[in-house]
C-alpha positions in Angstrom: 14.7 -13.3 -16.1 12.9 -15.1 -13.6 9.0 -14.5 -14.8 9.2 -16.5 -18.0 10.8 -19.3 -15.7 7.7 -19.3 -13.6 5.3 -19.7 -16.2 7.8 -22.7 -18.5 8.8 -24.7 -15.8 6.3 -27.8 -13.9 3.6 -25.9 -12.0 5.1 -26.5 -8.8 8.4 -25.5 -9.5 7.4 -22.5 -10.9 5.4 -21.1 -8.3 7.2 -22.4 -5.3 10.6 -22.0 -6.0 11.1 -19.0 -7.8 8.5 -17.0 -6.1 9.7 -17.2 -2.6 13.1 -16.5 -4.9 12.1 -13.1 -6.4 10.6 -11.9 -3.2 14.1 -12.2 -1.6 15.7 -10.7 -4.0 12.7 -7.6 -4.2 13.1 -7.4 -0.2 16.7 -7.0 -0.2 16.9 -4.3 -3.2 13.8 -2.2 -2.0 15.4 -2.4 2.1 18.7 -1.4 0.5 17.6 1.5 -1.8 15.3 2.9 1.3 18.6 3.1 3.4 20.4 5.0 1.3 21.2 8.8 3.4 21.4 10.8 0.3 18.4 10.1 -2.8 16.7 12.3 -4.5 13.4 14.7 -3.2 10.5 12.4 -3.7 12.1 9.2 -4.6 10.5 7.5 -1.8 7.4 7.9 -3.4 8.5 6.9 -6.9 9.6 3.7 -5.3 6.5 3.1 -3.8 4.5 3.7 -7.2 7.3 1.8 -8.9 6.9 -1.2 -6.7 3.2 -0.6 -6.3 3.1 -1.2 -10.2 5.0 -3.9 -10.5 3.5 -5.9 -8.2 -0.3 -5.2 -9.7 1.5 -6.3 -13.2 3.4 -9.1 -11.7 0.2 -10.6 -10.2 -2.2 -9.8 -12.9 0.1 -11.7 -15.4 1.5 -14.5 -13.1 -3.0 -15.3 -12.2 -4.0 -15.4 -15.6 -0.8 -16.8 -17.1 -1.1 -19.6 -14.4 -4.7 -20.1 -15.4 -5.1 -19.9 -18.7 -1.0 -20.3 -19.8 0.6 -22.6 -18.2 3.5 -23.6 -20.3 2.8 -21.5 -23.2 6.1 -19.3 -24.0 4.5 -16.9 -26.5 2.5 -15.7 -23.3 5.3 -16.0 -20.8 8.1 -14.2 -23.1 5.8 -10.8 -23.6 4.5 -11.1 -20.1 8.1 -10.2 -19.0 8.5 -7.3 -20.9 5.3 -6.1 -19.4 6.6 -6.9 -15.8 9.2 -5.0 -16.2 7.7 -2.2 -18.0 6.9 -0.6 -14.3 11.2 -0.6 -13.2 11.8 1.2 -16.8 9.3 4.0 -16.6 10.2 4.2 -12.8 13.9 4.3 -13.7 12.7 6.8 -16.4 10.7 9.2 -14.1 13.8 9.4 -11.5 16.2 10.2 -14.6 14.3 13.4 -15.9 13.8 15.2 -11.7 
């Protein structure tokens, strides 16, 4: 919800507000979900390559999109799906072990 935000609102709003934002948010549910006492062999590691992938796609689209799309929704809207893309394969790949 909060990528398309990033790229649609004023440059520094975008980037300053909701960034420090999302990281809170990511912080919280990655030190929560690493807590847990009983998960699942491996899913340590599939949250690492989870994260890991997210973070490559959430960069990758929020440089160029910053760069090149600043305020242009037809970039911003798909760009979210493809952020996301990482947490649904991840959430995919912990379903089928």
């Amino acid at each position: 919800m909060l990528f398309p935000v990033l790229g649609l609102a004023p440059p520094p709003v975008g980037v300053s507000v909701f960034t420090p934002l999302w990281v809170i948010v990511l912080t919280v549910l990655v030190r929560y979900a690493m807590r847990q006492q009983v998960t699942r062999r491996g899913q340590s590691r599939r949250l690492t390559i989870t994260f890991g992938s997210w973070a490559l796609a959430y960069a990758g689209a929020l440089v160029i999109g910053e760069l090149l799309f600043m305020g242009v929704a037809t970039y911003w809207v798909p760009m979210a799906a493809v952020v996301a893309a990482p947490f649904f394969a991840g959430a995919w790949w912990t379903g089928r072990t």
